[in-house]
N, C-alpha and C positions, 0 to 999 in steps of 0.2 A: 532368766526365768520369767520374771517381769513381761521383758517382751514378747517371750513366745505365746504367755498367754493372753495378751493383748491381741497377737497377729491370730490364733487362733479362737477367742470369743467373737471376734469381727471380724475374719477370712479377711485379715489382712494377709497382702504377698512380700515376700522377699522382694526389696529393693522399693516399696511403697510406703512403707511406715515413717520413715523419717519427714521424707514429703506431705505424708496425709496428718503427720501432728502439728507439724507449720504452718497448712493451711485453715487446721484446725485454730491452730493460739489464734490468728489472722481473724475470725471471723467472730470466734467470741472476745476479743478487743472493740471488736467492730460495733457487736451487737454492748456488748459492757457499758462502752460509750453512750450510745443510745438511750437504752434502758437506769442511764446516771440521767438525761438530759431531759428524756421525755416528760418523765411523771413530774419534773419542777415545773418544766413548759407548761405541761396539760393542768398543773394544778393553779398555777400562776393567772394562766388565762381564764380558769372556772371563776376562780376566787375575784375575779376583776370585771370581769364580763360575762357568768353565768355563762351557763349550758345554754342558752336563748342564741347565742353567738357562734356557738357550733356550726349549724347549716352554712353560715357565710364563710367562716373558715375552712371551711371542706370548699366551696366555690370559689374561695381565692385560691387554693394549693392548686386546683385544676388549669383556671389559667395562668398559672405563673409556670407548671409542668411542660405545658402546650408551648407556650411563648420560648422558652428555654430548650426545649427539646431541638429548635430550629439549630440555635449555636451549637449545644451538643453535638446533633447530626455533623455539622461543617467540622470542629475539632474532629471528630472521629476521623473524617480523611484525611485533617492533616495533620496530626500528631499520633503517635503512637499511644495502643493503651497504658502501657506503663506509666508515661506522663502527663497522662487525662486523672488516671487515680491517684496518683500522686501527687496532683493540684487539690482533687478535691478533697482530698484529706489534710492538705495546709489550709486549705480555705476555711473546711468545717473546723479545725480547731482554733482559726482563730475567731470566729463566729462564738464558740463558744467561750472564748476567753471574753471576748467583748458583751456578751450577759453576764460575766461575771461582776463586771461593773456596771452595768443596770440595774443590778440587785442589789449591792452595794451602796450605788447612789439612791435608791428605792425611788426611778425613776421609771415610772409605768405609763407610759401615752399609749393610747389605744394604738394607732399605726405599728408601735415597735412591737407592740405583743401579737398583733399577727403576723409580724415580718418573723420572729422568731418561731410560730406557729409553724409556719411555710417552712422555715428553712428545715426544723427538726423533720417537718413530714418528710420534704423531698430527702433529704439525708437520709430516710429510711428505708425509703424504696432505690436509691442511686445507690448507697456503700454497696447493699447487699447484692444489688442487680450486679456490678463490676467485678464483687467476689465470683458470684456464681460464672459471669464470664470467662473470666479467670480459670475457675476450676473446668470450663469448658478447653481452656486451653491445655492444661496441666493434666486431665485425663478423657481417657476414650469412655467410649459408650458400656463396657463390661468393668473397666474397674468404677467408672463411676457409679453403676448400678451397686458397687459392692459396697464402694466407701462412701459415696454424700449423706448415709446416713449416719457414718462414724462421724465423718466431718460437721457434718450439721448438729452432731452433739455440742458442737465447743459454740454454736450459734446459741443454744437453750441455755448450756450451762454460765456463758455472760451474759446473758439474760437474768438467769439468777443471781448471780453476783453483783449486778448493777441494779436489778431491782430491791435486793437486800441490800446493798450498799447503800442505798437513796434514804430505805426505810431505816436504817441507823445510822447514817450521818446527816440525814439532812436536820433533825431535831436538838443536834449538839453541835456540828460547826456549822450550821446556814445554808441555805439552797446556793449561795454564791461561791463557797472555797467549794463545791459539789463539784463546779464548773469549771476551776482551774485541773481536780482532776482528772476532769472528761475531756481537756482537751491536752494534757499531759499523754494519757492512752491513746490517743488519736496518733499526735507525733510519733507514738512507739510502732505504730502499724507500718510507717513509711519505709525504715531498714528490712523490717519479714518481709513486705510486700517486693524488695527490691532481691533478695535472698533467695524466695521462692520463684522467679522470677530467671535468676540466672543459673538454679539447678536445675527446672525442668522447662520452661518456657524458649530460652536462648538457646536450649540445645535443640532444639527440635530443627533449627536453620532457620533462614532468610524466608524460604519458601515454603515451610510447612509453616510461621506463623503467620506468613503474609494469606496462607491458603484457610486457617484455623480462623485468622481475624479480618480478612479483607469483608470490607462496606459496600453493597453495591449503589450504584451511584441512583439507581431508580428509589421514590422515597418510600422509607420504613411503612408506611400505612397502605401503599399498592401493594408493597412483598406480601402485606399479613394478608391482602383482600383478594391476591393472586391464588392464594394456596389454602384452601379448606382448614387443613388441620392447625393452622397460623390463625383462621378466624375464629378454630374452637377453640383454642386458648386464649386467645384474646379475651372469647367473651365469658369460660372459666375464672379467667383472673379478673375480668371486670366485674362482674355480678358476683364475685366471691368477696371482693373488695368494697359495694355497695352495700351488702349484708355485715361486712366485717363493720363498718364505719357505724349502720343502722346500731349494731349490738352495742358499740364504744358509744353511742348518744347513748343508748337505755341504761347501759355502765354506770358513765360518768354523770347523766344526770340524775338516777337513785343514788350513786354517789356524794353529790355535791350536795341533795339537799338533807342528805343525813350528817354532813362533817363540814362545817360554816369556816374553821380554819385550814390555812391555805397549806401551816407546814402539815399538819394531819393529817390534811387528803393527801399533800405527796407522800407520807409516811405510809398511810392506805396505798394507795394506786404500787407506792413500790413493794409493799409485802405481798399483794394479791399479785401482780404482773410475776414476783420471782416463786412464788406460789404456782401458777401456771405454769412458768415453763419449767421447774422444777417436777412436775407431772409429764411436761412434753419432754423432759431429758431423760426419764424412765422409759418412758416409749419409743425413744430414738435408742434407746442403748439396745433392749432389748423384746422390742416388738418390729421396731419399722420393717429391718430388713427381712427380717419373716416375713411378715403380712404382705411387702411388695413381693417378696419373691413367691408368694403362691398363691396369692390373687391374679399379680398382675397388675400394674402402672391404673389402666383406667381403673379397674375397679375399686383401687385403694383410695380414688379420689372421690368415693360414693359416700365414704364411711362420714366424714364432714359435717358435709349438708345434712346425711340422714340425722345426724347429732344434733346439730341445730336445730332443724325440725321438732325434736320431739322436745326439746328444753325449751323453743319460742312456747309451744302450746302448752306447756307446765305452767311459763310464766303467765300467760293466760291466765290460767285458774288461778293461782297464784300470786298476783304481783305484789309483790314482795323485792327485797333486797340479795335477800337468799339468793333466789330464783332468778335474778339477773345474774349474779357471780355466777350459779351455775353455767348461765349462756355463754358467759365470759370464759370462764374455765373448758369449759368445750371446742370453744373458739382457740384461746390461745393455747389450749395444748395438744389439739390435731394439727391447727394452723400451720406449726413451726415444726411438725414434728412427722408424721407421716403423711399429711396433703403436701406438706414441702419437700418434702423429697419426690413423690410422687411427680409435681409438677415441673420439678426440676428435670426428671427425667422424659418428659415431655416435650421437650425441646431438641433431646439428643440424636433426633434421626432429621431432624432439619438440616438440609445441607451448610455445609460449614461456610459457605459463602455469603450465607444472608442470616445465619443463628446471631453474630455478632449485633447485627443492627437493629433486626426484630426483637431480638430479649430486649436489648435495651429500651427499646419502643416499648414495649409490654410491660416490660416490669414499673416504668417512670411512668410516661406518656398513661398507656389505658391507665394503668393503679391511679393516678392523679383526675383521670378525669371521670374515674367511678366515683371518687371520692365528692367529687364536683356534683356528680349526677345526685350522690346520695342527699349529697346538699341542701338538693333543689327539691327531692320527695320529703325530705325533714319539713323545709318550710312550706311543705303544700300541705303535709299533713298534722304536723304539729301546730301551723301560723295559720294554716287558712280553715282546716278542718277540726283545729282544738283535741287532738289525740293527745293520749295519755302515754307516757313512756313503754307503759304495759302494750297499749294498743297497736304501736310501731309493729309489734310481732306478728301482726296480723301480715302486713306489707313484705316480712320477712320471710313467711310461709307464699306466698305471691311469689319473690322471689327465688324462691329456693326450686321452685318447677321451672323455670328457665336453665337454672343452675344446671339441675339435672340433666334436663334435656341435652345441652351442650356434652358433658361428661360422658353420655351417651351415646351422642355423635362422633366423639374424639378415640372413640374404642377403635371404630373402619379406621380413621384418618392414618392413626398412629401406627397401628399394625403397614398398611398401604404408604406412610411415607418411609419404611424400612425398607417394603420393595423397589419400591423407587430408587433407591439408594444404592441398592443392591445392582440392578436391571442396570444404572450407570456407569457404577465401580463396574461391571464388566462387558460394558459395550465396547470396549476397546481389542478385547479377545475375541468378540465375537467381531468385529470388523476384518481383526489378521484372518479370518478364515478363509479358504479359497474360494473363490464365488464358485458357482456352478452356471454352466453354459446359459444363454440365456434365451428366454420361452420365448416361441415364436405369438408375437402381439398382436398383429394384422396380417389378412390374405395377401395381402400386396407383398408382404417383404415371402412369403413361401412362394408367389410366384416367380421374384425373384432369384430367389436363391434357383426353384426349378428348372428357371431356363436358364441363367447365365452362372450358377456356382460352379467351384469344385466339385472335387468327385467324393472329399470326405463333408464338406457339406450338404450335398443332396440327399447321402445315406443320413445324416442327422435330421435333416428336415424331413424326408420321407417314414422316417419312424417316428416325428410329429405329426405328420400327414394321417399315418394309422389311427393316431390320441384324436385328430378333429373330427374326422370321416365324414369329410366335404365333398360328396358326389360331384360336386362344380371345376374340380380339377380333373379331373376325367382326362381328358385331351391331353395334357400337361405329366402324367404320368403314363399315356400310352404312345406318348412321343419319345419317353426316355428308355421303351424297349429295345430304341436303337443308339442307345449310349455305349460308347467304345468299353466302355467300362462293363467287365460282366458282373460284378456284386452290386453296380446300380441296377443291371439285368434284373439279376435276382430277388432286389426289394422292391423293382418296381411292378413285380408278378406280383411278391406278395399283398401290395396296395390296391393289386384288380378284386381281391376278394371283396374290398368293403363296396364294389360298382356292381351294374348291374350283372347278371346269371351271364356267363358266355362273352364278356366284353373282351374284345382283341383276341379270338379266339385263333384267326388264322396268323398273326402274328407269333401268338405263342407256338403255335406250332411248326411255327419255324424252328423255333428256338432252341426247338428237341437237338436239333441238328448240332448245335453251337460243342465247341469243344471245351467245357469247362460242366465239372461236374455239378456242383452247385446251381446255376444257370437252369443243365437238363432237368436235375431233379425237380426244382421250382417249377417249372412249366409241366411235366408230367405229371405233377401234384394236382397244378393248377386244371388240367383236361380229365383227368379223374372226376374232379369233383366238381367243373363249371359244366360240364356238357353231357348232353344226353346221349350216351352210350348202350347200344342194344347187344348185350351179350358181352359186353366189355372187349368187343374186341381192340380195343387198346394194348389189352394185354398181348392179345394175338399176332398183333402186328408188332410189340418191341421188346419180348422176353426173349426171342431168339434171335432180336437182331444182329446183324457181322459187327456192329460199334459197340465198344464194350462199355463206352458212357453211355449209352441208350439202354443195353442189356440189364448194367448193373442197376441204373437209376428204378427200371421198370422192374427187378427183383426185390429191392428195396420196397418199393410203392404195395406191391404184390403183396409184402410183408406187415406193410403197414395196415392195407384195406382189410385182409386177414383176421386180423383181430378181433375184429365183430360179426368175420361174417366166413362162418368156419367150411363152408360150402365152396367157397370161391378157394381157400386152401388145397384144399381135395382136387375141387376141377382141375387144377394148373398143377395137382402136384409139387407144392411148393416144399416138404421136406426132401424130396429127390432133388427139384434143382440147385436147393441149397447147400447140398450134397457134394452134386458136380461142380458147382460155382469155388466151393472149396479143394476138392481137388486142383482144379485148374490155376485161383491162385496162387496155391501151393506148389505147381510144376516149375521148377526152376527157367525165368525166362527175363531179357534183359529189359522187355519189355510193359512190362507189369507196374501199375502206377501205384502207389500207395493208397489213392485215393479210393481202388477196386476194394480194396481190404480194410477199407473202412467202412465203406458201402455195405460190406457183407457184413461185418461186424454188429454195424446196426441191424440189416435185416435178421440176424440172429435173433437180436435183443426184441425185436418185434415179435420174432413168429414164434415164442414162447415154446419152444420146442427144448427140454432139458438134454438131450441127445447130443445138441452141436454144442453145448457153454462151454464144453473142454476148451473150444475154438477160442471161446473168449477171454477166459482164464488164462491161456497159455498168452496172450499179447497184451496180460499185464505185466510180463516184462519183455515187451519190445524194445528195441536201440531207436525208437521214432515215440516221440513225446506225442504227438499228432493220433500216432492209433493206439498208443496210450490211455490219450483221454476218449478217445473213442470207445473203447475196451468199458470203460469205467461207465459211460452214457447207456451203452447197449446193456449193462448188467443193473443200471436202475430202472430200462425201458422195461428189464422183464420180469423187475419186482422177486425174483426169485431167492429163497434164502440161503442158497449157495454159497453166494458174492457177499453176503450180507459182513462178514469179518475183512474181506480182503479188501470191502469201500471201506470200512473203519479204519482200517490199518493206511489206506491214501489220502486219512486226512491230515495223517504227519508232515505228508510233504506240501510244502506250498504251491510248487506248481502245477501239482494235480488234484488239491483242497476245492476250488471252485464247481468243481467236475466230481470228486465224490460228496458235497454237501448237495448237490443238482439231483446225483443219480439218489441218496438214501431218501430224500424228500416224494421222491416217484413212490416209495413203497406206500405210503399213507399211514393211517393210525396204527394198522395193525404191529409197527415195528415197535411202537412204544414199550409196551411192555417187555421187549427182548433189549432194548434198550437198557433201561432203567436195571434190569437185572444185571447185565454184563456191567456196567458200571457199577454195582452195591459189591460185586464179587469180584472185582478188579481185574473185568477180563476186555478191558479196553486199554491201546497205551494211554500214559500218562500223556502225553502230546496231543492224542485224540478229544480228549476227556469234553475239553471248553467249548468243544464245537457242538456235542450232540446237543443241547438244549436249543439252539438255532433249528436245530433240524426239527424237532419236535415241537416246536413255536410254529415251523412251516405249516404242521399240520392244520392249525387254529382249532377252534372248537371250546367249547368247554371241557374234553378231554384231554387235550394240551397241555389248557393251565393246571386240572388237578395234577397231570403228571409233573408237571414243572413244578410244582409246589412240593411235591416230593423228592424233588431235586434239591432243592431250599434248604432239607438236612444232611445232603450229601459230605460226605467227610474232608474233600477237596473244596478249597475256600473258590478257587475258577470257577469251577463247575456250579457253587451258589452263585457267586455272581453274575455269570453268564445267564443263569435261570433267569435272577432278580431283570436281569437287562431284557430280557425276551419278553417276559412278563409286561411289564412297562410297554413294549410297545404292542403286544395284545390290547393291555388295555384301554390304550389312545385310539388304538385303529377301533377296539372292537368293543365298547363301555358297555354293554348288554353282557358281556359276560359277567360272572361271579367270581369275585375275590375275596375271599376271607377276609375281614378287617384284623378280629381276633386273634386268625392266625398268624396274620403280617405282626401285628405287635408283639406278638411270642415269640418270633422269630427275629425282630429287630432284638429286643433285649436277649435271647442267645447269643445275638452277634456282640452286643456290647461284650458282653461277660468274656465272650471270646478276645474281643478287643482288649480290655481290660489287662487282660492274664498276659496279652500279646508287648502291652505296651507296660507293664512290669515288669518284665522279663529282660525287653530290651536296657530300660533303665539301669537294671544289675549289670548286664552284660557290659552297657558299657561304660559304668562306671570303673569296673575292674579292668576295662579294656585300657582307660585315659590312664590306671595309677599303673601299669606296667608296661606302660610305653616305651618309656625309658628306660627300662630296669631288664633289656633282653642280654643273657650274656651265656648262653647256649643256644645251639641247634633245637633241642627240646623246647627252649622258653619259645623261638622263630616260631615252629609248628601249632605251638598252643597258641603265640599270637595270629595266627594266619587262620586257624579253626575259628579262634572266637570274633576273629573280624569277617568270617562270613556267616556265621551263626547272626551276629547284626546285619551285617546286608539282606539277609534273607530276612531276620525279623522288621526291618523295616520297609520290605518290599508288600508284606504280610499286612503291616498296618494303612498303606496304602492302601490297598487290597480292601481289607476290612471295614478301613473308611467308607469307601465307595461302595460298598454292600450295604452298607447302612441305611446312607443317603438312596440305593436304589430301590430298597425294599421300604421307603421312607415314600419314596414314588407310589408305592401302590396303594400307601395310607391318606397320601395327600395332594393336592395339585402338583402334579407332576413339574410344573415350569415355576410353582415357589421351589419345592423341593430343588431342582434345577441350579436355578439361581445363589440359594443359599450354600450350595456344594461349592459353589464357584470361587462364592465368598469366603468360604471356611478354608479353600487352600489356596487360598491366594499369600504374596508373598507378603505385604501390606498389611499393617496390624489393625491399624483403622476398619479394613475393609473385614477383614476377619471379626472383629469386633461388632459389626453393624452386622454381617451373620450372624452370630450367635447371638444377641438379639431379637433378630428376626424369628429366628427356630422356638425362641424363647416364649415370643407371643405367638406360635405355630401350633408345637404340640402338647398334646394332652399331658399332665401331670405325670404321669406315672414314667413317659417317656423324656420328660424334659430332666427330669430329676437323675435318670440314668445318663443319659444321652452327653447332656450338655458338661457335666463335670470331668467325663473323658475327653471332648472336644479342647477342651481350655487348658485340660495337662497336658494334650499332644501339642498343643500350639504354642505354651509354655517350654516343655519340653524342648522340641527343634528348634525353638530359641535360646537354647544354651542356659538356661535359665533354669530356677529350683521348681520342681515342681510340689509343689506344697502339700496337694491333694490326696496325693500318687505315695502309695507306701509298696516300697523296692521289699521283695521276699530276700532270704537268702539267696546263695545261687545254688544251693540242694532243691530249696523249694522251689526253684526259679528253674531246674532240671526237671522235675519230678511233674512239675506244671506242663511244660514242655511234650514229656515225654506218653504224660496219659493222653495228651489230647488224637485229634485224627490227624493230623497233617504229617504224611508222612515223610517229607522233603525236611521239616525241623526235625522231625525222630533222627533222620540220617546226621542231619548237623549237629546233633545236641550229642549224639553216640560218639562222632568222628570227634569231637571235641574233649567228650571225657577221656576218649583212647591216648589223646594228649597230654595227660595232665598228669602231676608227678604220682607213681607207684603207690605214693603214699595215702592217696583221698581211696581209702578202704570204704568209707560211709556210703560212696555211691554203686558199691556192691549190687544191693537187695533194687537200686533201681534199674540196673542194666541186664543181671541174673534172668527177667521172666520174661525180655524182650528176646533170646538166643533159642525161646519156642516160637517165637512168629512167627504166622502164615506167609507172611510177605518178607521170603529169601534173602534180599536186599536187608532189609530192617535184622534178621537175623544173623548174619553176616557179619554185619558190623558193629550187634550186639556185642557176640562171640569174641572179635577182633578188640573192643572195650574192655571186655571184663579179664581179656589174658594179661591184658598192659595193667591192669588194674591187681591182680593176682601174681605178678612180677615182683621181685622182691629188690 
């Protein structure tokens, strides 16, 4: 009971809690210690050497940070982190065992009390930096986002325990037995530390810790100064730590000169420190993870400073005792409590190859030598300028617009070092891709290829030759009209159009002659339109020519010119001879090319004549694929709405898809509308369905998209997607149009909701699926398992499906190449990588979408990981039927009916669901209604 409602007040997950309370005990040990050690230190040192000795103590912690940081670095490569923190937590307690006999011997030489000064500071920024690493290791960027603020409880709450503990024992057994304590709990860290260590760290392998912890050999302060979002935290954590230090002088010297005894002040400093974080363990329990999850990482980091701000300027008016506690109170209980988790999460989209070395730089190194800096403004302004503890806040408000500005800055970085992260996690998919040919770079290699390539080379470059339209090869394409090859023939006519009016005129005219139909036609095209013709006797001379590649080419041509110019029809008589041309194909003869009757086919399709389409009609079922697809070309050339169902119905087949998606795009906008209807009234097949939104994207326009957006609702999940996909690339090509934003987000959370219902469904299904696995022991039990395991296939092809609709219609809310990217990441197979997705989307969209969106992403990824999904609450599987069955899809209607019709006589309950689907319009769906409810009415 206990722990569920642990795992549910702090979205803990299944198989995390055990781990996240370990690392938990771990850190408030860690801070416990501390908050036993500090306040003796800090009062030890006031009491001996006044708050006047401050500034230089802050100056010695920084070079002793810097100086130290060198070894550091070098152990990092060569020892493992396990046994870097493992030292230093022998070290630190025996440090602290050895004050316990300084106190004892009440031996105070000024050296040892800033040696101890030093070591407590550095101890505070090194334990916790190591933790935090640690817990970089131990979790990804989404559970961490969940749990460091669970975790970071147990940081406040030894906080309080150690600062309460200080302020009641140090007045009855001595600041010295304080310290046998503190380093008794220090030892106890060393076994959890080694614990947590070989349950989540060791298992991850050799090469995910060496990839989580590897140091790069270049040093920690070029990694920070290489990479923007590394300098804006740097200089977050430094001037956050300059202000920190500024408020701990105004603290503890309103402190010290109101409490003259040393155990009193530490009695003080420890009831106010566990005070504080006793404030910051209320807000980590039950604010942080709020406030981060709907803010957002930078802007929780704003909250701070602005607090400081407005309590430096109280104290102002005010300087008073009060009035610094309250600075203090501000301080330490946003500090540790949602700026530290904030910050923490800060570092989590740095790649994992340089986070190890740069935290540690930042957290030691910069904290140490802000500390230094603060130092050095204490004694400019206290020593040289005679400022008053109160006045400091002046320098504090100074500061704090620096502060700002950075936090500011690190909003771009942070969002931008997730894509980055992303753009790499999948360069390697995008590298598997197959290149495509590659673009001609210089003139020199097209000349080459002109005169010395292949024959399937020159057709490639000659249709690059078109994309240049470099008048300068001239020569070089009317030399290749005597290429052996007749389809170089034929494109290298087509390349005389971009030269000048009539170029190679008498050559193409030869060309007429050539025995290849393609070849004639191209040149007869080509002397139509380059040459000045009186009365066109072109026609005159090759409509009735004895060569039937001349005849037919120039009936074609006749057809084509036609079109515009309904006079020249008339003159030639061109429905007569298309007439004759038809009979004649038609006469039985061994001679007869296929090519004739393809010719004609198209001249049909030209001369817009509705008399001959029988013609055309009828050689949609030819035994020749070739006039086929001709058949299909000449019924989109003539736009007619005849043809309009028998091109829908070619685009079932694949091999004549290319050729009815060509011919319906002839029609232009006007088809839209007849479109969209046969689709809402399901008088297209289901196999056609995914293709019409391509066609109707051909159109462009801002008639397009509105149609395509109407598509959006369609009952078939293809048919939206395909839209969402069209759409997308409207909008790249053509950004001047209009897209609803509105609508796009109505339509994304449709889809969720649809998702949602999709991926509850599956979870019933197959759970019921795994517990009777084993338990088949009839033909009956076979059936119902064979139904309800493709009821899952189909429901998981759907959430694929669904997915990718999401992400598409995501595209038209947001840069399409974040969007992009993040899809990549989200189904990738990689948790990490998945994880630094949903992230990304996180600082992407808008609230209202992130709060839908992202809670299904994490159950399905959860989910396919065999995993619980906590989120996700499973319906029955009545309501998981009944879900199913109201929706539109009507491929799950059919699975969900076929599956009931399986299932034992006795589930009477799913009567009243199957009962009112046996009136469906759609035959199929009623059918098998019918076929359900009699298995079901069996006794």
């Amino acid at each position: 009971m206990l722990r569920k409602f642990i795992q549910k007040t702090f979205d803990i997950r299944s198989g995390e809690l055990g781990v996240s309370l370990l690392m938990q005990l771990y850190i408030f040990l860690i801070i416990t210690t501390l908050l036993i050690v500090k306040p003796t230190v800090n009062a030890l040192f006031l009491s001996k050497l006044t708050s006047e000795s401050l500034p230089y103590a802050f100056l010695l912690v920084a070079l002793v940070a810097v100086g130290s940081s060198f070894f550091y670095n070098k152990a990092l490569k060569r020892f493992s982190l396990l046994k870097i923190v493992t030292a230093t937590l022998i070290v630190s307690g025996v440090v602290f065992i050895s004050l316990k006999f300084l106190l004892s011997l009440q031996y105070f030489s000024t050296w040892l009390l800033y040696f101890y000064y030093v070591w407590v500071a550095i101890y505070a920024v090194l334990a916790t930096s190591q933790f935090w690493v640690l817990a970089n290791l131990v979790y990804n960027i989404r559970e961490a986002k969940r749990l460091f603020g669970f975790i970071g409880a147990g940081a406040i709450s030894g906080g309080i325990l150690g600062g309460y503990l200080t302020n009641l024992l140090a007045p009855v057994i001595g600041n010295d037995d304080l310290m046998i304590i503190a380093a008794l709990i220090m030892f106890a860290c060393i076994p959890l530390l080694h614990i947590i260590w070989r349950k989540r760290v060791k298992n991850l392998g050799v090469f995910r810790q060496q990839q989580r912890t590897y140091a790069s050999d270049e040093p920690s302060f070029k990694l920070i100064l290489k990479s923007k979002h590394l300098t804006y935290i740097a200089g977050i954590i430094g001037v956050g730590v300059i202000v920190a230090k500024l408020v701990d002088y105004q603290f503890s010297d309103m402190a010290s000169k109101a409490i003259g005894n040393s155990d009193d002040l530490a009695s003080f400093f420890g009831f106010w420190f566990s005070t504080f974080n006793l404030t910051s363990l209320a807000i980590q329990l039950f604010l942080t993870r709020r406030i981060v999850g709907v803010w957002g990482v930078a802007s929780t980091l704003l909250i701070l400073p602005l607090g400081i701000g407005l309590a430096a300027i109280l104290f102002i008016v005010f300087p008073e005792l009060w009035a610094v506690i309250l600075i203090k109170a501000i301080d330490g209980s946003f500090k540790q409590s949602i700026n530290k988790a904030a910050s923490e999460l800060l570092v989590l989209p740095v790649p994992t190859e340089v986070k190890n070395k740069t935290k540690s730089f930042i957290d030691v190194v910069v904290d140490s030598v802000a500390t230094g800096i603060a130092g050095c403004l204490l004694i400019f302004v206290v020593k040289g300028l005679d400022f008053e503890a109160y006045q400091v806040s002046i320098l504090i408000l100074i500061l704090l617009s620096v502060w700002l500005f950075f936090i500011f800055k690190v909003r771009t970085t942070y969002f931008e070092s997730f894509r980055e992260n992303l753009i790499s996690f999948t360069a390697k998919q995008t590298k598997r891709k197959k290149r495509k040919s590659k673009s001609v770079s210089t003139k020199l290699t097209i000349i080459n290829v002109l005169e010395n390539g292949e024959e399937s080379e020159i057709l490639y470059m000659l249709n690059k030759v078109n994309d240049v339209s470099d008048k300068r090869l001239k020569n070089l394409i009317i030399q290749l009209l005597d290429h052996p090859s007749n389809e170089v023939k034929a494109a290298a006519i087509s390349n005389l159009y971009l030269l000048d009016k009539g170029t190679a005129i008498d050559k193409v005219q030869e060309l007429i002659y050539q025995r290849d139909d393609e070849v004639v036609l191209a040149a007869m095209r080509y002397l139509l339109i380059h040459t000045d013709i009186n009365g066109l006797e072109l026609f005159d001379a090759y409509l009735n020519h004895k060569d039937p590649y001349i005849s037919s080419a120039a009936l074609l041509c006749l057809a084509i010119e036609s079109r515009d110019n309904k006079r020249l029809a008339q003159r030639y008589k061109l429905g007569l001879r298309i007439a004759k041309q038809i009979e004649h194909v038609n006469l039985p003869s061994d001679t007869h090319r296929i090519e004739e009757t393809i010719e004609l086919i198209q001249t049909i399709g030209y001369a817009e004549n509705s008399r001959f389409y029988s013609y055309i009609t009828a050689h949609f079922n030819n035994k020749n694929d070739e006039v086929i697809k001709a058949a299909i070309k000449a019924a989109g050339i003539s736009s007619s709405p005849l043809f309009l169902d028998n091109l829908l119905d070619f685009l079932q087949h694949k091999k004549f898809r290319n050729e009815a998606i060509s011919a319906l795009k002839n029609y232009g906008h006007a088809i839209i509308k007849e479109l969209i209807f046969k689709l809402n009234y399901d008088q297209i097949d289901p196999n056609s369905k995914q293709f019409i939104p391509e066609i109707i994207g051909a159109f462009g326009g801002q008639k397009a998209v509105n149609a395509l957006f109407k598509l959006l609702r369609n009952k078939d999940l293809i048919v939206r997607l395909e839209s969402a996909r069209v759409l997308n690339k409207l909008k790249s090509k053509h950004p001047s149009l209009k897209f609803s934003k509105r609508d796009v987000v109505r339509l994304i959370l449709q889809e969720c909701k649809l998702y949602h219902r999709t991926l509850s469904a599956m979870q019933i299904q197959k759970q019921i699926f795994l517990k009777y696995e084993e338990m088949l022991t009839s033909d009956k039990d076979v059936e119902e398992f064979s139904a309800r395991n493709s009821l899952i296939d189909l429901l998981e092809r759907r959430l694929d499906h669904g997915l990718e609709q999401i992400f598409t219609l995501l595209g038209l809310r947001y840069q399409q190449k974040d969007i992009e990217i993040a899809y990549q990441g989200i189904i990738s197979e990689k948790q990490e990588v998945r994880a630094n997705a949903i992230e990304f989307l996180d600082n992407l969209l808008q609230p209202n979408l992130k709060h839908t969106l992202l809670p299904l992403v994490e159950s399905s990824t959860v989910f396919n990981e065999n995993q619980e999904a906590d989120d996700l609450v499973a319906p029955t599987e009545k309501m998981c039927f009944e879900m199913l069955l109201k929706g539109k899809d009507q491929k799950i209607k059919l699975a969900v009916l076929y599956l009931i019709a399986q299932l034992d006589g006795e589930n009477k309950t799913y009567i009243p669901l199957v009962k009112p689907l046996t009136r469906h319009q759609n035959k199929k769906i009623s059918t098998f209604a019918i076929n359900a409810l009699n298995n079901l009415l069996e006794d």
